[in-house]
N, C-alpha and C positions, 0 to 999 in steps of 0.2 A: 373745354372745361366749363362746362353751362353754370348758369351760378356764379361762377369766382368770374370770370373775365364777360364783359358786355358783349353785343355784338361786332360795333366798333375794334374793337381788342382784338379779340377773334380775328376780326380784316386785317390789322396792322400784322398779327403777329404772321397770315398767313403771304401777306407779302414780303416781309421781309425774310420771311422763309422761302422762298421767291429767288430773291433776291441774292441770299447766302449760295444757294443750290447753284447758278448760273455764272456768279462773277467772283465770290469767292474762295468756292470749296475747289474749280480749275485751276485757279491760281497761287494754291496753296506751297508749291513745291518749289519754288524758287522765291529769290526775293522779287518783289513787286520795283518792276521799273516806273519812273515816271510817269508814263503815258497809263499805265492800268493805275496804274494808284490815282491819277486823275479821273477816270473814266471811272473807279470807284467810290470818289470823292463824289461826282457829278448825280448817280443811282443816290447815294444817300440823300444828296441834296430833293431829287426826282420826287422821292419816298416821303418828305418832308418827314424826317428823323432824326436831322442835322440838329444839334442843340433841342432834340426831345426834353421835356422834363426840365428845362431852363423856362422859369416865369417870362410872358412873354413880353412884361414893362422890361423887364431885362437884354430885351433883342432875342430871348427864342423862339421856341416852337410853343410853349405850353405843355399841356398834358398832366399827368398825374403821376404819382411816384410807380404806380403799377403799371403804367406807359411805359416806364424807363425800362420795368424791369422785364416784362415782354421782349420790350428789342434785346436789350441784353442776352437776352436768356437764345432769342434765337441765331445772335449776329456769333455769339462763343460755341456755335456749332462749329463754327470753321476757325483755325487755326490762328487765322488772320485776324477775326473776332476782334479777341482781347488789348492788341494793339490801337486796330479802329477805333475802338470805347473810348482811351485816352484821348482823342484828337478830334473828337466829336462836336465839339464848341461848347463842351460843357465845361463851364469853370469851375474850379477849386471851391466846394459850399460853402469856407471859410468867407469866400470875397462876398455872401448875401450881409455880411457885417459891415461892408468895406460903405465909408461915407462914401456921398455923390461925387465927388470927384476921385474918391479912387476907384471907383464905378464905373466912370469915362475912362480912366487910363487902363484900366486893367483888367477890368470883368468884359466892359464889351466886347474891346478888340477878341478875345477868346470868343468868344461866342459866335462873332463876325468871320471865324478862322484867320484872323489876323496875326495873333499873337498863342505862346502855349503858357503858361505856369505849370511850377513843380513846387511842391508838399515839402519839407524838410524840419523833419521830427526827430529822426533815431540817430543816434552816434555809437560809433564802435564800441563802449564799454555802456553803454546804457543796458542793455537787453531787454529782460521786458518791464522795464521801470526806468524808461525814456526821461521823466522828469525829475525824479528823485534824484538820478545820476547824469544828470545835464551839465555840462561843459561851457555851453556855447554860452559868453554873457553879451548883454547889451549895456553898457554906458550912458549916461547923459554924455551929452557935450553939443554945448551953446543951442543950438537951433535943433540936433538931431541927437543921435545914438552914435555911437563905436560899436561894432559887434565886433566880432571874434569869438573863432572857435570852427570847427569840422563838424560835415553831418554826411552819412551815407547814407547807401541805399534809398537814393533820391530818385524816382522813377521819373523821367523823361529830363530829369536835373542837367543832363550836359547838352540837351535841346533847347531848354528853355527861355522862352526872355528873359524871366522875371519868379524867383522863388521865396514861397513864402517859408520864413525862418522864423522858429522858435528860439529863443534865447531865455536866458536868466537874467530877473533884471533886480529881483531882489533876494539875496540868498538867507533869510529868515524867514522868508513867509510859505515856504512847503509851496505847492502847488498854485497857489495864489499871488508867487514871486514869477509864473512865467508871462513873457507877455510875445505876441507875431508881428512881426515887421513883413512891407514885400521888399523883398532886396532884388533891385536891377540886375541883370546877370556880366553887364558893362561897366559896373561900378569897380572902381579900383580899389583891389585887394582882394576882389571876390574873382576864384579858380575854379575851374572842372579840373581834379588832380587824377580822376580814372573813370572808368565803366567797370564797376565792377564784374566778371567773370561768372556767371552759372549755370547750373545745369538744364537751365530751359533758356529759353529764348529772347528773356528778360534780362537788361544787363544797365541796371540801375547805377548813378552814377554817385562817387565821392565829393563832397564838394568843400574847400577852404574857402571861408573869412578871415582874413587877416586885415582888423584893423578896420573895416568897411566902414565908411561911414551914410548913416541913413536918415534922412532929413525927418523929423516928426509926422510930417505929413504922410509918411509912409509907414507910419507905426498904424497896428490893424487891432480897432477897439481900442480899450482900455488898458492900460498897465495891469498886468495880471491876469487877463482874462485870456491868454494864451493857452489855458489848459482846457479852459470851456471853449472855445473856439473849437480846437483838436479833435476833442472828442464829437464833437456835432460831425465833424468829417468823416471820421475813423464809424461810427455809427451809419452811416449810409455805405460808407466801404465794404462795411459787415455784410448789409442785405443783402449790393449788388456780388457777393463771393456767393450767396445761392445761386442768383440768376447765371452767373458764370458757369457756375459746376453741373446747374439741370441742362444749361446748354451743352456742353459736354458730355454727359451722360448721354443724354437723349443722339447726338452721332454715332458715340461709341456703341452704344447695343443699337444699332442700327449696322454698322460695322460688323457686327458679330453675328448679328443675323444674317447675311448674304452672305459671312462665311460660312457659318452651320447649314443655310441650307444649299451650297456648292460644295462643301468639301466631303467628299466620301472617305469612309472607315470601314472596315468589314463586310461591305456590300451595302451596306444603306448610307445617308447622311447624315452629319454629328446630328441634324437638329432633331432626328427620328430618337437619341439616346436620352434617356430617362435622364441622366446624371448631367447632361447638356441641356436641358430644359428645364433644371431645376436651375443650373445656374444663370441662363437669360430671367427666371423667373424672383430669385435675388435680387438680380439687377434693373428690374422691372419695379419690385420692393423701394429699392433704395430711391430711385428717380421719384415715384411717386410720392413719397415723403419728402423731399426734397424742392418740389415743387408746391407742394401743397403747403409747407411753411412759410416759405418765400413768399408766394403770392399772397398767405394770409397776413404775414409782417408787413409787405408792402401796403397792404389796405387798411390798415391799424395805424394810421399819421395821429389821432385825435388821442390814442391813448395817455395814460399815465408814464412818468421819464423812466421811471423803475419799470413797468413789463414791454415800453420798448426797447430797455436796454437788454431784459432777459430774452425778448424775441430777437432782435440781431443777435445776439450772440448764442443762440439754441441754433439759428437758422447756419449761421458761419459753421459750426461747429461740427451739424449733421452733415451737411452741406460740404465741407470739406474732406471729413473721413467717407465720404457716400462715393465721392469721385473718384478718390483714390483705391477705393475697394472696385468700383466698375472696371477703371484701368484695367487694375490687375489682374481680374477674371477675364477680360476679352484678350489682353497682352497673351494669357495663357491659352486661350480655345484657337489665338491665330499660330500657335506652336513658336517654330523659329522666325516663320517669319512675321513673329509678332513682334520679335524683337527687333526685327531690320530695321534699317530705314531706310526702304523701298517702302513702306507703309507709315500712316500717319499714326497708328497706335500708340509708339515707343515713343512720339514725341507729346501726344497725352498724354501719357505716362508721366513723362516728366514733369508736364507742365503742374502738372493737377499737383506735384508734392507741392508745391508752392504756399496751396492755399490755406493750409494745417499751421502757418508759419505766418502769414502776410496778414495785416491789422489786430497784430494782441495771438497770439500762440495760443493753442486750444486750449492748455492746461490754465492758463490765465483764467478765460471765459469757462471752463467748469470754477475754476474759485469766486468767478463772480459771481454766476448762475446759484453758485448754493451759498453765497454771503446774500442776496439778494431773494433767497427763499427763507433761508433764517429772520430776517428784518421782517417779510413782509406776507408767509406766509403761500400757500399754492393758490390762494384766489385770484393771487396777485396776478394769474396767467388765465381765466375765465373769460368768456368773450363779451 
């Protein structure tokens, strides 16, 4: 992509494509014992990728947000991808708030692979108005906080050391009454109550406070600035679901290509058929739009808060229904056994529903998208 990516980029992205080809796309079918997931650990390490896009006063690598989203884009070629990403040394964005000492305790060790954090925002009856309908409160009490209260769909929640919790800490001030504490995952009263169950591969966990108590020093920011926190996270969550999904794509019609042009029909190859060429040509469509956002939101840090919030959330949005639409047409060109799972297709399939759902449901981000052009106008999206 001359222009959009340097030379530099270029090299990373073609090793790490390297990289996926040889040690992760083999080991896609089973779960990863020990020994490969070390020896997989050890190649990222090699690649120096390990905490990409972690500032390097922080203990990372450096790099740029379009760094991140390169690897990303090529490591979500493989199956295995998406999990890696979480366990990358990359810390929760919320902790670049976190005073110097909860810097020491909590951001480096993640970064160091020491330690993991989990995110905990959404509650069973919240939907998608997480804070309006927040449950969980926090307390005074003497030196710290009481929390209490339940949060699911906590991704890596029942792995974690330590999760940062949203609470309610004053219930008159709308959005400005939430504030983030990290809560220890060994504090008493705090439980993993389940994993939740779903249809991919993802099995995010439920998690009770009951009663917890959390020392001041572990309140994150300001009182009330729990919502602004959030969303700084949820907004890079947004971009990195492009890079997820052009990763994706980009296997998947790669996939359908070496079936179209091995599987014969009537005497020739699907890929010889007009109507099979139209459809890799769709899908050729979608990925290029899809990448082409992505990469442009990621090099767009300097903008205004209103059109990067409209660019996360155009990029999440396309980017979501673009994969799920690839799916579907390759699930379809590999016939039944696209449906198996003897083939990696059916569990793309799966996964890709995901992303139509995960950081703000699509229909949200069009109500933003067009509250956010009422306010401010289409310039507001100009380069």
């Amino acid at each position: 992509m001359s222009g959009v990516l340097s030379r530099e980029q270029c090299q990373l992205r073609d090793s790490i494509e390297k990289f996926v080809d040889t040690e992760l796309i083999p080991n896609e079918r089973e779960p990863m014992s020990p020994d490969v997931e070390k020896r997989i650990h050890a190649g990222l390490h090699r690649l120096g990728i390990w905490a990409l896009g972690v500032p390097e006063h922080a203990g990372g690598a450096g790099g740029s947000q379009l760094d991140r989203i390169v690897m990303i884009e090529q490591l979500s070629r493989s199956l295995l991808g998406p999990d890696l990403i979480g366990r990358m040394g990359e810390p929760l964005s919320v902790l670049y708030a976190a005073n110097p000492d909860q810097q020491l305790r909590y951001l480096h060790p993640v970064v160091r692979g020491e330690k993991l954090g989990a995110f905990a925002l959404t509650e069973a009856t919240g939907g998608t108005d997480p804070v309006g309908n927040m449950a969980t409160t926090a307390v005074r009490n003497g030196s710290g906080w009481t929390v209490s209260g339940r949060k699911c769909f906590v991704s890596l929640g029942d792995i974690a050391d330590y999760v940062v919790v949203f609470a309610r800490t004053d219930r008159s001030a709308g959005v400005k009454g939430i504030t983030a504490f990290i809560v220890d995952a060994d504090t008493p009263g705090f439980s993993v109550v389940r994993r939740i169950p779903t249809m991919g591969s993802m099995a995010p966990a439920e998690i009770d406070l009951r009663d917890c108590f959390v020392p001041d020093g572990n309140r994150l920011g300001e009182p009330g600035q729990g919502f602004m926190l959030a969303q700084q996270l949820l907004g890079t969550a947004r971009l990195e679901i492009g890079a997820r999904a052009a990763g994706a794509c980009e296997r998947l019609i790669d996939l359908a290509i070496d079936q179209v042009n091995n599987r014969e029909s009537f005497g020739a190859t699907l890929a010889t058929q007009q109507g099979v060429q139209w459809i890799l040509a769709d899908c050729a469509l979608d990925l290029e739009i899809v990448r082409n956002l992505t990469y442009s939101a990621a090099s767009r840090e300097g903008d205004a808060v209103a059109a990067q919030r409209m660019r996360h959330s155009i990029t999440k949005v396309v980017a979501s229904e673009a994969v799920c639409r690839i799916a579907d047409r390759v699930l379809q060109l590999f016939g039944g056994w696209g449906y198996s799972t003897d083939l990696p297709v059916e569990r793309f399939y799966r996964e890709a529903r995901l992303w139509r759902i995960v950081e703000g449901p699509n229909e949200i981000h069009r109500s933003l998208i067009g509250r956010l052009l009422a306010q401010n106008g289409a310039r507001v999206l100009r380069p």
